[in-house]
N, C-alpha and C positions, 0 to 999 in steps of 0.2 A: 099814096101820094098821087094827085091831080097830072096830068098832063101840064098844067099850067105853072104849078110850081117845081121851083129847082134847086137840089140842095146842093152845098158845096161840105165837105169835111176836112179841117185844117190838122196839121200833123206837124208838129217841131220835133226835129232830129237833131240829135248830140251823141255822136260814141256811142250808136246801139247798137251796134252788129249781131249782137248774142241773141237778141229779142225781136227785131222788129222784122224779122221776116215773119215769124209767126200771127204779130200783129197787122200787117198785109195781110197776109191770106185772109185772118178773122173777117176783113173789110171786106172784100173780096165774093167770100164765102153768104154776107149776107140776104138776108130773105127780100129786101128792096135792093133793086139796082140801079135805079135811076137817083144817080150819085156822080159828084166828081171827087176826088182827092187835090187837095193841094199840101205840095210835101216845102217845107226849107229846111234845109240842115244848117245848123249852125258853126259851122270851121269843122267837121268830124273829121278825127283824124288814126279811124280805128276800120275802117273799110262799110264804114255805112254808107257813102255817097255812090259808093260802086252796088250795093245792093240797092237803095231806091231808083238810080239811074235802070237797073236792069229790068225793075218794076215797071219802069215808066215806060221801058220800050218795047216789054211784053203786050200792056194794054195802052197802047197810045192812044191820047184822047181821053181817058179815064183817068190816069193817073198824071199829074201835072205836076214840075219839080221847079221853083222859082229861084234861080239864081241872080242873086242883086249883088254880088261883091260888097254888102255892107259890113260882111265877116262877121264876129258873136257877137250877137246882142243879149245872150243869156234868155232864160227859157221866156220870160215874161216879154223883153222884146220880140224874140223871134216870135210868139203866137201874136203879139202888135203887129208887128211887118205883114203874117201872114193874114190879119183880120182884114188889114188897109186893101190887100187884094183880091176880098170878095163881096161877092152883090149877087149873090144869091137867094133866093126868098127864105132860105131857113141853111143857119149854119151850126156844124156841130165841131168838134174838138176831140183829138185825136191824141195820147200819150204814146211814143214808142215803144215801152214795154210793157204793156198791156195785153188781152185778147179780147175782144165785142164777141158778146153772146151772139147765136144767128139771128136771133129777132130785134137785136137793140136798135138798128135802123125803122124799123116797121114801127115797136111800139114809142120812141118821142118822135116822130112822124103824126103820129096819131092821135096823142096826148097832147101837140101844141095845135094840132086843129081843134083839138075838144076845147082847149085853151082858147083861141082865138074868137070862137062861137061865143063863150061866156063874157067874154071881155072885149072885145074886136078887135079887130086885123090892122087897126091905126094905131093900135097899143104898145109898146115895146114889153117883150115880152120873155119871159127865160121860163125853161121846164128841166128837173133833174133830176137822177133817179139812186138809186140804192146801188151799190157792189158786192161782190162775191172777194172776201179777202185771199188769197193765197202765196203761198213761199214764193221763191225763185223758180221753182220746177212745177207752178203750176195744180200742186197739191193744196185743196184748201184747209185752211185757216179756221174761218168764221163765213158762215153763210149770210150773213147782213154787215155788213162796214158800218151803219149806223146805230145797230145795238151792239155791237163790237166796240165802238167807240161811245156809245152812249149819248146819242145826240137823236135831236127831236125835231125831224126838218119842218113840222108846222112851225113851229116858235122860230125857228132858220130864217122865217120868212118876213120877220116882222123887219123893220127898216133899224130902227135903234141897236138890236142883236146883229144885225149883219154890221154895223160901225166898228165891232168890239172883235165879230168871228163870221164868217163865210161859212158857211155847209154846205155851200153848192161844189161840188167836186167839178171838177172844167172837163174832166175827161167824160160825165159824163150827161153835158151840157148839151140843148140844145135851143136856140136864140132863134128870131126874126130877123128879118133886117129894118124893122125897125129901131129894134134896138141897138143894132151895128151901125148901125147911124147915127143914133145919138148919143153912144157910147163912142166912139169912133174920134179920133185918135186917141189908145190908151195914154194915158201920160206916163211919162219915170218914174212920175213920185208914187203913182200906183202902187201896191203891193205885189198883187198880181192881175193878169188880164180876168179870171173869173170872180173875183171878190168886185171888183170894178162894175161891171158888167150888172153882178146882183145887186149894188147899190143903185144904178140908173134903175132897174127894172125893179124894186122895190118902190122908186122914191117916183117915178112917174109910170110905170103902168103894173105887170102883175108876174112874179113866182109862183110856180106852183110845181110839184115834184111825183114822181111814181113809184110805188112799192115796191115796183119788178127790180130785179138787180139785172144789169145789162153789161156789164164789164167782170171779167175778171183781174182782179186789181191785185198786181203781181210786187208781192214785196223782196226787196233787197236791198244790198248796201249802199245802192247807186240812186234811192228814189229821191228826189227832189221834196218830195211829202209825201211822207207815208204814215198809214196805220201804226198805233203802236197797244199794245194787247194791256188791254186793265190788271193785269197780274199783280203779283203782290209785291214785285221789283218796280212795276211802274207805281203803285201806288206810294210806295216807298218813296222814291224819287218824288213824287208829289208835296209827302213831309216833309223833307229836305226841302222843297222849296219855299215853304211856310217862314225859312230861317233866313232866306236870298233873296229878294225882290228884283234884282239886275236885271236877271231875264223879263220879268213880267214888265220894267219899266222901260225899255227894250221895245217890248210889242206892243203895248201903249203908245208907247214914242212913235212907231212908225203906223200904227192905226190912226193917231190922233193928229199928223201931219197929211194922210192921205183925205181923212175929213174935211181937214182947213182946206185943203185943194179942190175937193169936192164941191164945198159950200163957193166957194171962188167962183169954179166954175158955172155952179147950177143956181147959186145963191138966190137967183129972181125966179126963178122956174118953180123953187121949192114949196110946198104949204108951209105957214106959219108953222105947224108943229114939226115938221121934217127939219126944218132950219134952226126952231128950236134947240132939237136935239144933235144937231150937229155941230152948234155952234157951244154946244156945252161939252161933248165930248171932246171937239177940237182943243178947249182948253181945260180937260179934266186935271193933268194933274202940274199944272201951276196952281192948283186950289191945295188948298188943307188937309191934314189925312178927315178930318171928320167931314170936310165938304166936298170932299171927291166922294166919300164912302154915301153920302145924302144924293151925290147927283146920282152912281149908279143904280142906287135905291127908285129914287125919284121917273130917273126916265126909263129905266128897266137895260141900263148898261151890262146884259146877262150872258154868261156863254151856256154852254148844252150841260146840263148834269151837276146835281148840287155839289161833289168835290170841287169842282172847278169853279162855282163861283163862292162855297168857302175858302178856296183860296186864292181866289181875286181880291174879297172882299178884306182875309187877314193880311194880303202882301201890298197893299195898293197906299 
């Protein structure tokens, strides 16, 4: 990283006492250090706010804790509140119970200049990269979170695929500030701040992601999203859902209200075909089973991996 440019790393805290010191040090610990942290916890009431505070006053100056008395805004607001407080030329995104590899600072540092160069620096811009899955205690799981979960982050990329599913993991994101600008205020009806974020940066400038895994992506009973293993109990569960649609019509429902918001917002900004497509998904399923089933056909309404959208395709 340049002299010139300056990153910020944003961190939402909830009730993590058991984990987030170790994800400090990770940060800490990295091979760039020319970095800020910006931490907000969210109401904790499990003795996290007494460990980031200790953090903060260890490395004053490095580490920054924003206290607004706005109390919980839940994960998706809190990483909002903390986006609206930085201006820094490249920000990344921080989960509390996680750990960063030493080099995951260095390499999307790196990979959004490579980005920047093919695309330019006027661009809004997002880069995201692979995980290392593992339990609670840090033993791993699966060596790629994307063939673990069976997802294909070039196709992740395309702007219709992201209306439907996000594969940009936030944790381990790293944006411009141009795009925090023009992403910038997330809204409510978002889903979450990284699914957001990949829609701006598909639909006006550029995605693009790295092979390296940079996180260890620590699962337990506490994760807000987490991995879940292809096994033969999840596939199961899969068939069973073949018989229920509730759920799938559920995350439609809430995919296809953040669209209509989207298009709202960005509606004149968008290409014809971008607007297109969002304006068909927004209202996919007030159509027909056979004319929902033509549109996802039609604009490529697909998530990652063909069980997944055999059963899109039989529960829709």
């Amino acid at each position: 990283m340049t002299r010139t440019s300056s990153l910020q790393i944003l961190m939402a805290t909830y009730n993590g006492h058991r984990f987030i010191a170790r994800q400090l040090d990770s940060i800490l610990e990295q091979s760039v250090t020319n970095w800020t942290l910006l931490i907000r916890d969210d109401g904790s009431t499990d003795g996290t706010t007494e460990i980031i505070r200790a953090y903060r006053d260890m490395h004053a100056g490095k580490i920054i804790v924003i206290e607004d008395g706005l109390g919980n805004l839940g994960p998706k607001g809190n990483f909002a509140r903390l986006l609206e407080s930085a201006d820094a030329d490249y920000i990344m995104f921080s989960d509390q119970d996680d750990v960063w590899l030493p080099n995951k600072i260095e390499l999307s540092v790196s990979g959004m200049k490579k980005l920047e160069e093919a695309s330019g620096i006027t661009r809004p811009l997002l880069l995201h990269t692979d995980l290392v899955v593992t339990d609670s205690a840090l033993r791993p799981i699966a060596a790629s979170f994307w063939k673990y979960q069976k997802m294909n982050p070039g196709r992740g990329v395309r702007f219709q695929r992201l209306l439907i599913e996000n594969v940009a993991n936030g944790c381990t994101v790293i944006i411009n500030k141009k795009l925090k600008d023009m992403a910038s205020p997330i809204p409510p009806e978002a889903i979450m701040h990284d699914w957001w974020l990949a829609l701006v940066a598909a639909s006006f400038g550029k995605i693009d992601y790295l092979h390296d895994q940079t996180v260890l992506y620590r699962q337990h009973s506490r994760n807000e999203v987490g991995a879940r293993a292809w096994n033969l109990s999840y596939l199961s569960g899969k068939l069973m859902q073949l018989l229920d649609s509730r759920q799938l019509h559920e995350s439609l429902t809430r995919s296809g209200k953040q669209a209509e918001l989207f298009l709202a917002l960005f509606g004149e900004k968008l290409s014809l075909r971008n607007s297109q497509q969002t304006l068909a998904y927004s209202g996919l399923l007030a159509q027909g089973p056979i004319k929902k089933r033509c549109l996802v056909l039609r604009h490529g309404f697909l998530r990652s991996g063909l069980i997944r959208n055999i059963s899109l395709l039989a529960r829709i």
